[in-house]
C-alpha positions in Angstrom: 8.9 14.3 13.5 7.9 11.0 12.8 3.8 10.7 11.1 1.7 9.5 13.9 -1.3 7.9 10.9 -1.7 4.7 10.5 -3.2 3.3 7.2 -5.7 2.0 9.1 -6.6 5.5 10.1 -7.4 6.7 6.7 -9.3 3.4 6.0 -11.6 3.7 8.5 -12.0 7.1 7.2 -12.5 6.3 3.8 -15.2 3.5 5.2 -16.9 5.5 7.5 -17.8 8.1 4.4 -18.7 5.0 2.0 -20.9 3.4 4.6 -18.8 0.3 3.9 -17.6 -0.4 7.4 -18.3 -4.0 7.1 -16.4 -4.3 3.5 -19.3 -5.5 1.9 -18.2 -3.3 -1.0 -14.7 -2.5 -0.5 -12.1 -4.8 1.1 -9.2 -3.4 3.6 -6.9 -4.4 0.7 -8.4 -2.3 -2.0 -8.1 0.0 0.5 -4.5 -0.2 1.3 -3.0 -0.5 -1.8 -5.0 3.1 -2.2 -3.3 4.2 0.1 -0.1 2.9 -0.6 -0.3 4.4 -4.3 -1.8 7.6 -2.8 1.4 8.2 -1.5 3.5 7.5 -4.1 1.4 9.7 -6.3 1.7 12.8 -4.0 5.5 12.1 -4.1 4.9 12.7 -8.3 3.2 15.7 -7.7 5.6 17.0 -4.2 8.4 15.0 -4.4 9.9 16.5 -1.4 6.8 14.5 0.7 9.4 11.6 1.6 12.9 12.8 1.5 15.9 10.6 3.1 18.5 12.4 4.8 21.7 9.8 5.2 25.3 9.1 4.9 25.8 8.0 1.2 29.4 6.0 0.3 30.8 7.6 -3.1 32.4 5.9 -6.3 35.6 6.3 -8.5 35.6 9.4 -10.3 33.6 12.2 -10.2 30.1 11.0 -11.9 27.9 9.4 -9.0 24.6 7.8 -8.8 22.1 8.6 -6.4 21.1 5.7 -3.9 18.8 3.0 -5.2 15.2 4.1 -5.2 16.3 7.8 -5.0 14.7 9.9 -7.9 15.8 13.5 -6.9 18.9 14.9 -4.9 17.9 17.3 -2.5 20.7 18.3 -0.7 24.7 17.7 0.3 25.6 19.4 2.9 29.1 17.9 4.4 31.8 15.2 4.3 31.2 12.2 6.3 35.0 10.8 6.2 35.5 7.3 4.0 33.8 5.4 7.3 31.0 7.1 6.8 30.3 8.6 10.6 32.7 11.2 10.8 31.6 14.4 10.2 34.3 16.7 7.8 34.4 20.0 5.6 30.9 21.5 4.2 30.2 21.1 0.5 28.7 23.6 -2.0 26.7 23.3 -4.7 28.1 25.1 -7.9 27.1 26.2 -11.0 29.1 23.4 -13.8 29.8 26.7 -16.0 31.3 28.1 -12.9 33.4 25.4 -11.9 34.4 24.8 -15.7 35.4 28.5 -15.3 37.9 28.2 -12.5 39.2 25.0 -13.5 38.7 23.6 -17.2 40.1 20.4 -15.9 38.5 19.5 -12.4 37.0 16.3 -14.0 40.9 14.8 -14.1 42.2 16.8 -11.2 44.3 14.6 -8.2 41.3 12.6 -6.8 40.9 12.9 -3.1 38.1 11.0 -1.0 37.1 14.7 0.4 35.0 16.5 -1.8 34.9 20.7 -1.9 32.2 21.3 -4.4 29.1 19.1 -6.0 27.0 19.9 -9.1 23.6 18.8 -10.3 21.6 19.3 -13.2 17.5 18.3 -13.0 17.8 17.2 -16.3 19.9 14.2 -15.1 18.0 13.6 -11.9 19.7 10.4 -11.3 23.0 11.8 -11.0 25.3 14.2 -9.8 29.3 15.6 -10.0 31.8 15.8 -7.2 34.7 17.7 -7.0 37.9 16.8 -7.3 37.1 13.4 -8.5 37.2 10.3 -6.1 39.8 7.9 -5.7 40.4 4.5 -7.2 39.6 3.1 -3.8 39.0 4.5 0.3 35.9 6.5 -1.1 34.1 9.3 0.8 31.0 9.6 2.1 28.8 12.4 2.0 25.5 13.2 4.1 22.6 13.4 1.3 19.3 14.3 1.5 17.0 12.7 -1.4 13.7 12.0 -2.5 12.6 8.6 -2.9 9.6 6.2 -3.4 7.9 5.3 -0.2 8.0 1.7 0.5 4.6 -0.3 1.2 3.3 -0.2 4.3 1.1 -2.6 6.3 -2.5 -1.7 7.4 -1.2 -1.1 11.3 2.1 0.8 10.5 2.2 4.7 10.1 2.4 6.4 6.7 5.8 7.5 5.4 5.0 11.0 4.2 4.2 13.6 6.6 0.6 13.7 8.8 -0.6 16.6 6.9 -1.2 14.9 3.8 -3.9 12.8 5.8 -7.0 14.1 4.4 -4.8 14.2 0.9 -4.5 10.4 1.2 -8.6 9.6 2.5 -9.7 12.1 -0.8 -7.1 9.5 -2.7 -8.8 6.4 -1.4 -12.2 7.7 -1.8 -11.5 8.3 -6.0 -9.9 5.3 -6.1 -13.3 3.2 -4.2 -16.0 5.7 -6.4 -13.7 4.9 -9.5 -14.5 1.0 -9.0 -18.0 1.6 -8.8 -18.2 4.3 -11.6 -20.9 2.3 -13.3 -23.5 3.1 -10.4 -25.5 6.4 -10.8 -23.4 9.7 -9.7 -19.7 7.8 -8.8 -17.9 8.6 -12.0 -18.4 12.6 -11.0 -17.9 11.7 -6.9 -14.3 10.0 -7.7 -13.3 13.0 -10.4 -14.3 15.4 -7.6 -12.1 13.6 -5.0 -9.4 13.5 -6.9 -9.7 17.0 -8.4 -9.4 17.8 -4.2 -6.3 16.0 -4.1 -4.9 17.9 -6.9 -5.6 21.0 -5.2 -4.7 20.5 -2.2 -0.8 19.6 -3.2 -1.0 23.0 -5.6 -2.0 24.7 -2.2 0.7 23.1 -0.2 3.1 24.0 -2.8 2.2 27.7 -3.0 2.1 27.7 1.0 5.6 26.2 0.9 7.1 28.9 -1.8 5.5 31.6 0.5 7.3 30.2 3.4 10.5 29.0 2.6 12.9 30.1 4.9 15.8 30.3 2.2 13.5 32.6 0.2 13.3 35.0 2.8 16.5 35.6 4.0 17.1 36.4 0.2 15.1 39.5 1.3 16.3 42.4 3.2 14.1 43.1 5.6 15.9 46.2 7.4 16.6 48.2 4.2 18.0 51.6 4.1 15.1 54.0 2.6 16.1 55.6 -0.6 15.9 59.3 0.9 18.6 58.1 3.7 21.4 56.8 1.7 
């Protein structure tokens, strides 16, 4: 679901608290490019807060780039045919010792546009492996979901990242406007507290979200034989 916040939302927030509706202090603009970097900075810290989920066109051979502006692969779940909007055969992610293992020599295998089996290794965030290799020409397309930069948003438009990193985003513009003023009498500790309560409130969404990912809890069983009934 699409965010419903504007940036002018959290603005009027953030102005509201500094008793700076007028902008004598603070212009819109300072504000905005807070937000806009706010954003940007969460996706450091949860880079799963804007992910794009499209069909990607491969290359020749089996080292491939992630899209421009992508940082992190997230996903690839299925073929997409070489136009791109025909959806084909599901692709796994596998282990590179494991595919080394059944085949030494899938690097230089017959290429073929479909692709079986994908590999990626977080110490090359950039990139990733297909197998077999792609052709010379009449590449595949996969559907990829990846994390990327937000792009800069207007004052009127909604925010990119989800709407419950709201409140993340106001306690971002708030450091950033106490941080400006951190000469005046209390506003170097009021802009390290706001932006010690951003910093915990991504460590709480991230321990919420390893709680409740779905993925981790199929992994248990939850209708386990007891040991006395086996």
């Amino acid at each position: 679901m699409a965010s419903v916040t504007t940036a002018q939302m959290i603005i009027d927030d953030a102005e509201s608290i500094l008793q700076d509706t007028d902008n004598d202090r603070w212009s819109e603009a300072e504000h905005l490019l807070a937000v806009n970097n706010g954003s940007k900075e969460i996706c450091l810290f949860k880079p799963d807060a804007y992910v794009v989920s499209e069909s990607v066109e491969l290359s020749a051979g089996p080292v491939q780039s992630l899209p421009d502006g992508g940082y992190q692969l997230q996903n690839i779940t299925h073929n997409m045919g070489t136009d791109g909007s025909t959806p084909g055969k599901a692709i796994r992610l596998l282990d590179q010792r494991v595919l080394d293992s059944m085949d030494e020599n899938w690097r230089t295998a017959t290429p073929s546009s479909v692709v079986d089996y994908y590999i990626y290794d977080e110490r090359v965030p950039l990139e990733f492996q297909v197998s077999p290799p792609q052709p010379a020409s009449n590449f595949g397309h996969v559907w990829m979901s990846y994390c990327k930069s937000p792009p800069e948003i207007a004052i009127g438009e909604t925010i990119l990242i989800p709407d419950i990193y709201r409140s993340v985003l106001l306690d971002y513009v708030l450091y950033c406007a106490f941080k400006k003023d951190a000469d005046q009498p209390g506003n170097a500790q009021r802009a390290i507290a706001h932006y010690q309560a951003f910093l915990n409130a991504l460590g709480e969404r991230r321990n919420v979200e390893a709680i409740e990912d779905p993925n981790v809890k199929s992994s248990v069983t939850k209708y386990e034989i007891p040991p006395n009934l086996r």
